[in-house]
N, C-alpha and C positions, 0 to 999 in steps of 0.2 A: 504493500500500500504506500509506503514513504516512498519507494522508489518512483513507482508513479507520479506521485503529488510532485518530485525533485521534479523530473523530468518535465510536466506541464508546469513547473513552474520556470523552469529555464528558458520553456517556449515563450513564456507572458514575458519574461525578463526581456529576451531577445528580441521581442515586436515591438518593445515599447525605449529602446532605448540602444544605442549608437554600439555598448559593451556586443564581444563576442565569448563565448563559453569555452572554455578548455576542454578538451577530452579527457575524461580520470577512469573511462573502465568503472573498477570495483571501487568502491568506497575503501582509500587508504587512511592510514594513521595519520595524524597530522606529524607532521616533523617535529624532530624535538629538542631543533638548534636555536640556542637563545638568540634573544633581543634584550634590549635595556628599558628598564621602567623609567620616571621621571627623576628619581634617587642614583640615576646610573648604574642599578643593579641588574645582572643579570636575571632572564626569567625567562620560561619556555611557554608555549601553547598547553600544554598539558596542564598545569597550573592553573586555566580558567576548565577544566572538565568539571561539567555539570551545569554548564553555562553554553546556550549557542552561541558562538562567536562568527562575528563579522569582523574580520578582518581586513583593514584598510589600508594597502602601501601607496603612500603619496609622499611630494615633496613640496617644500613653500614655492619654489619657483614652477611650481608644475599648475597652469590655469586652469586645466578641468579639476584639476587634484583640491585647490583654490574653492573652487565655485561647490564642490560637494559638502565641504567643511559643516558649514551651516546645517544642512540636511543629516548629517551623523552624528553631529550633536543632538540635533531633536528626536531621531530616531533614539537614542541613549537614552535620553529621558525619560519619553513615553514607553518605553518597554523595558530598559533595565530590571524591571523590577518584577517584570513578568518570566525574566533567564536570559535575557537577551545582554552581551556583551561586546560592542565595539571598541574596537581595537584598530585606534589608527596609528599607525609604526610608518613613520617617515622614513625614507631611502637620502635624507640631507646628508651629505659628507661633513657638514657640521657638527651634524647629531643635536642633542638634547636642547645644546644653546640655540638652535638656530627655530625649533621648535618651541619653544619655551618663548623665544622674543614673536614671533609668530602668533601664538597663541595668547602674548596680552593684549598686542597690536592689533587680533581680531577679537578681541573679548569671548574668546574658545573659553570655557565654564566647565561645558559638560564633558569633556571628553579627557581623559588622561593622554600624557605625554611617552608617547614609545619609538626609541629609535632601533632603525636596523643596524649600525656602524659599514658593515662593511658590505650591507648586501645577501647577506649569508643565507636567512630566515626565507626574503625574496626569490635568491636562485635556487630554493631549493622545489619552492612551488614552479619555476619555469619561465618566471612573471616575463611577459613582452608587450613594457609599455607603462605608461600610470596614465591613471589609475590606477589597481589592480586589485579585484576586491574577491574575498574568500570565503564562502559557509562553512563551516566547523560545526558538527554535533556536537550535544551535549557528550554524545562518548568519543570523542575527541576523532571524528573521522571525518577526512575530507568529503562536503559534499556539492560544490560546485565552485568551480574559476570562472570570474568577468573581469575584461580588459574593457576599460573602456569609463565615462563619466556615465553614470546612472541618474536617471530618476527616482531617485529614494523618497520621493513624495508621492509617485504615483498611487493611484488606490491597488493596484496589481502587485505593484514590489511590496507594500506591504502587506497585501495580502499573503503574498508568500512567507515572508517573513514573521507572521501570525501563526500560520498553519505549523511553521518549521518549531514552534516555541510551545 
């Protein structure tokens, strides 16, 4: 039944918005190469299990990366509390600083500060491009890659995003 629901949901994703979908086969593990919190501490994806994660690689100079901001903040708000956990991990070679002046500069609130340093977290999903945004079950298994700026306000992406929760 999930499988299904992914599937027509990646179809509603894909009609309504510029992203294209990665190939993943079988639902894999998510990787378990750290990235860094806003403390500069190491932490991995597994860390949020039990929590759907949306995971978000972007950078401040990246314009669609820019213009989503907003919308994954709101999304965090309205549904964190329902399991839903965004996770936006910057690909800035600055890292955390460059992130952190970003985020007062846009009055980002909702969302925590996580950098990739070197990419590592990124190349391991494939990513080609930023955006790059990722499903994650609650049991920590990959279930769908979009390249590309989303409409995360549509009533479809969250509908998906409901159902996944």
């Amino acid at each position: 039944m999930l499988s299904k629901l992914l599937l027509a949901g990646l179809a509603v994703i894909l009609s309504f918005s510029d992203a294209s979908a990665g190939e993943i086969g079988e639902y894999k593990d998510a990787p378990s190469t750290p990235f860094f919190d806003e403390n500069d501490k190491a932490t991995t994806l597994g860390a949020f299990k039990g929590k759907v994660l949306l995971v978000n690689f972007w950078a401040t100079w990246c314009v669609p990366c820019v213009s989503e901001m907003p919308a994954l903040e709101e999304l965090q708000k309205e549904l964190g509390d329902k399991g839903l956990e965004v996770l936006a991990i910057s690909q800035d070679f600055k890292g955390l600083e460059a992130v952190k002046k970003f985020y007062t500069r846009n009055r980002i609130q909702g969302l925590k500060a996580y950098s990739d340093k070197k990419g590592k977290l990124y190349g391991q999903f494939n990513g080609k491009g930023l955006p790059f945004s990722v499903f994650i079950s609650r049991e920590g298994k990959v279930l769908s890659l979009l390249t590309g700026e989303i409409d995360w306000h549509s009533p479809a992406m969250k509908g998906f995003i409901k159902d996944l929760l």
